[in-house]
N, C-alpha and C positions, 0 to 999 in steps of 0.2 A: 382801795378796791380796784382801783384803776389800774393799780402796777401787777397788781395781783392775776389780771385777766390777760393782760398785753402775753405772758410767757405763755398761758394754758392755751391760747387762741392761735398763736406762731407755733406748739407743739402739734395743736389737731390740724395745719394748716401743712404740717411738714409728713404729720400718719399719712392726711388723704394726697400726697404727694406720691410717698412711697406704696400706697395700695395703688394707686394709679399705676404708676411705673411699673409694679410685676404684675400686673394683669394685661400689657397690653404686649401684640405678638407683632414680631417684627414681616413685612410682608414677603420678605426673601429670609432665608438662612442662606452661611456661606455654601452650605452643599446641595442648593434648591438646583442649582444648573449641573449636578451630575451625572446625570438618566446616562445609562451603556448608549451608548452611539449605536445609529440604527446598521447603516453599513462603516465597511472600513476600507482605504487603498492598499490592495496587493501589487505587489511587484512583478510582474509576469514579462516573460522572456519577452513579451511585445508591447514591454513599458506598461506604466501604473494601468489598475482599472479598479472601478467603485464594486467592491461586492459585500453581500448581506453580512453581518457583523453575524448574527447567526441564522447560516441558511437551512430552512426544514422542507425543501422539496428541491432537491438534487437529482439533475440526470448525469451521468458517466456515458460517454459512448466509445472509451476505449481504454482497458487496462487498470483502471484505475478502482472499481466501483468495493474491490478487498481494503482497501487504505481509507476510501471512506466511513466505509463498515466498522472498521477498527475504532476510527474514531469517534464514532455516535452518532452518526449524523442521520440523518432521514432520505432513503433516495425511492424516487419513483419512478426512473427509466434506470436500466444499465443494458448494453450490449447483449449480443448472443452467447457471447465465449465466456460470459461472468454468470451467464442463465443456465449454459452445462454444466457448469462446476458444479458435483453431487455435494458437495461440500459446503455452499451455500444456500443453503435452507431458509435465510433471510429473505432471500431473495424471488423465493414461491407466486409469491402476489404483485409484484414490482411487476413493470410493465416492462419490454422488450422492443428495443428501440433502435435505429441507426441513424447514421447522418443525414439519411432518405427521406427520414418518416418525419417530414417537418408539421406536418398536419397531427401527429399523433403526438407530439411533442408540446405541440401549444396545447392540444387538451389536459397534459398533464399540469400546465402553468409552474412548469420551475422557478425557483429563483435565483441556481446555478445551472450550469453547464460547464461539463471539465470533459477533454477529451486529449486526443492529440494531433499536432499539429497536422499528421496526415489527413485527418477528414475532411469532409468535403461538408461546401454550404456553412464555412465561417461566416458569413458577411449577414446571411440571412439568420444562422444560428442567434446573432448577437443582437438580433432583435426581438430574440422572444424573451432571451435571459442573459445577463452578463456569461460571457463565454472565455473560459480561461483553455489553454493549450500547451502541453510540454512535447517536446522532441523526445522521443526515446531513445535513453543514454548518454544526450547531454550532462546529463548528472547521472551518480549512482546509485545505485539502488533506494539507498537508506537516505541520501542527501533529497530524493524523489519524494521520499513517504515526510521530512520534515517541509517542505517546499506544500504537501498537500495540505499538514496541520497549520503550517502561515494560511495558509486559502481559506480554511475554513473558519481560523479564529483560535484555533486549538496545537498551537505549537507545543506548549509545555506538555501535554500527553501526548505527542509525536518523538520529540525531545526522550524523558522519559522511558517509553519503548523501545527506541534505537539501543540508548544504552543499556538498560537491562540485556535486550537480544543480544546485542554482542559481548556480551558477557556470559551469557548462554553457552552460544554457538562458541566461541573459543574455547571454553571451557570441554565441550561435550569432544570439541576436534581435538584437543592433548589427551580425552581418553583412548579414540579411536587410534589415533596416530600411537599411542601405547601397546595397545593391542596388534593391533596389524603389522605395525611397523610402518617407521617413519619415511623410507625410502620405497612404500606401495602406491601406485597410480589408482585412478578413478577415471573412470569415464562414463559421459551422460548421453547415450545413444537416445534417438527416438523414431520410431517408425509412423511417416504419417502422408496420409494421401500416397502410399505405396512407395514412398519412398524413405529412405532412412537419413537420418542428420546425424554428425556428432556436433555438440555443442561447446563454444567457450565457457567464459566463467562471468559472464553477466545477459543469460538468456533463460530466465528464467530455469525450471525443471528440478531445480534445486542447487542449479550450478554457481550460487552467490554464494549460499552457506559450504558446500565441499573446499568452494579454492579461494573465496574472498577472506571466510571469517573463522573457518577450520586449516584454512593452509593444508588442505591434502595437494598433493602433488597429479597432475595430468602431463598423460602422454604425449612424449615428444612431438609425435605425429601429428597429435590435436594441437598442441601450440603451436606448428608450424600451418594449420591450414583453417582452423576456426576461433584461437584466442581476438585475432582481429578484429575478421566479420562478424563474431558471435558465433555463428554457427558454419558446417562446412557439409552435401549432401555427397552421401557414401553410395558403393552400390554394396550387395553381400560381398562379395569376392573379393574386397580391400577391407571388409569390417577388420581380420584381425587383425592389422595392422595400426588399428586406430582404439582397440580395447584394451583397457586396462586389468588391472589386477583384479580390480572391484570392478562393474557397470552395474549404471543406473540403467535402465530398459522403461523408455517411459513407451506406452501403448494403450489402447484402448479394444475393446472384443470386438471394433466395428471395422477394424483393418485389417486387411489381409497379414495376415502373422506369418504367412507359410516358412519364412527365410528361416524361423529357428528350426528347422525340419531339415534343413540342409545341412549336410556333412562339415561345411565350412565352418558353420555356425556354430555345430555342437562340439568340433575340436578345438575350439578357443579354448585357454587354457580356464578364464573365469567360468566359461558354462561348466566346462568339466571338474572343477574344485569348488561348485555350488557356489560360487560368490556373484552370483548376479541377483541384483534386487530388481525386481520391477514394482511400477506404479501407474497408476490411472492417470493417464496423459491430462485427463481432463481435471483432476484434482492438483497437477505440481506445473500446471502452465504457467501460474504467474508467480513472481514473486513482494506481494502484498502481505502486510504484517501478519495476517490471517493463514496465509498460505505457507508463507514462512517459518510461522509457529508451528506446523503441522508438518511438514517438509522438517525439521528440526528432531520434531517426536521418532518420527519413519526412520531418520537416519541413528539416533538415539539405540533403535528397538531392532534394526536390519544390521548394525556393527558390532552392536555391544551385549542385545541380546537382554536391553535392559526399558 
């Protein structure tokens, strides 16, 4: 009886072993410590700084506030020039803000701040919110808008968009360039505060997509006096010398327009063979993926008729 009990008593003794052991929970798993990290270090042209791994109250106080847009993010101040754009409808209820308005700023309690290094009240900015700052033109256009999706945590949908859009924009410039012909100029006039610019090929207005990523050709005249500075201020009486086959005519109905009323202006050869496009200054100022895309459609629909 004795040898009979010693196996049954080391078997129930080995069960409540094993019921022990899967009922009891260990007090960490190996992936208890992988919560998303709250913030993360960006690179920023004035060396590392801590910002929100995902930030949802964003001010922009220059240039920027289309790139954010793009990427999803949430903002609660941007600038005046991003509050004109009839094109930004997002942007209705967002607050209107400058580098000034430091008191109107902390009401909003951001937890970014992105502007450019021109502004003024860095020092104090950086103490309501981490305050990031680009030079404009240090980088290009599109090297700009991946630099924002690092900021904000969202490179890979930066990334992404860069490439589809130039794939786009090349694409759409071998039809144009087909049509028109390959050896016709472009030029991105704009008339503003009464005076007129022609423009290089990385100032906004649409001039990244015609010469960066379409390869149309511009006017000697414009490379010799604004591909450098970006831009270079005409008066009427040299316009023709500085228009292309095509013009861009960027303006808005709040500027004195008179100049295309003058004789100079309407014997240009583009006014007289209808190849001048115009646009809403205020709609093709920047170039943000947003604006981009739509500057993209325009030129799309003004070349090809499509």
């Amino acid at each position: 009886m004795r040898k009979l009990l010693t196996p049954i008593l080391l078997l129930s003794l080995l069960l409540l072993s094993a019921c022990g052991s899967s009922t009891a929970k260990p007090e960490s798993s190996p992936n208890s410590n992988s919560a998303e990290p709250t913030t993360i270090t960006y690179q920023s042209e004035n060396g590392p700084i801590e910002v929100p791994a995902n930030p949802q109250r964003v001010v922009v106080l220059s240039s920027f506030a289309g790139n954010v847009m793009a990427l999803g993010v949430n903002l609660v101040g941007v600038d005046s020039w991003a509050k004109q754009n009839p094109r930004f409808e997002q942007l209705k209820d967002v607050a209107e803000v400058s580098d000034e308005s430091l008191e109107k700023i902390i009401e909003l309690d951001p937890d970014l701040i992105i502007g450019l290094s021109t502004i003024n009240n860095i020092d104090k900015l950086k103490e309501i919110a981490p305050t990031v700052t680009y030079t404009y033109g240090k980088v290009d256009y599109l090297t700009q808008h991946l630099e924002i999706g690092k900021l904000l945590n969202k490179e890979k949908e930066a990334t992404a968009w860069v490439e589809d859009f130039k794939k786009r924009a090349a694409e759409a410039g071998e039809e144009i360039k087909a049509k028109i012909g390959a050896d016709k100029t472009v030029s991105v006039i704009e008339n503003f505060n009464k005076q007129l610019y022609v423009y290089g090929n990385n100032w906004g207005r649409g001039t990244e997509i015609l010469y960066q990523e379409m390869k149309l050709n511009m006017p000697e005249k414009v490379k010799e006096s604004a591909l450098e500075p970006g831009y270079y201020a005409l008066s009427t009486e040299v316009l023709p010398e500085y228009a292309g086959d095509y013009m861009i005519l960027s303006k808005n109905s709040e500027t004195d327009n008179s100049f295309q009323d003058t004789e100079t202006y309407k014997n240009i050869p583009a006014v007289k063979n209808n190849q001048v496009f115009e646009v809403n200054m205020n709609e093709f100022y920047f170039n943000d993926p947003l604006t981009l895309d739509f500057q993209l459609e325009f030129f799309k629909q003004a070349f090809l008729g499509n």
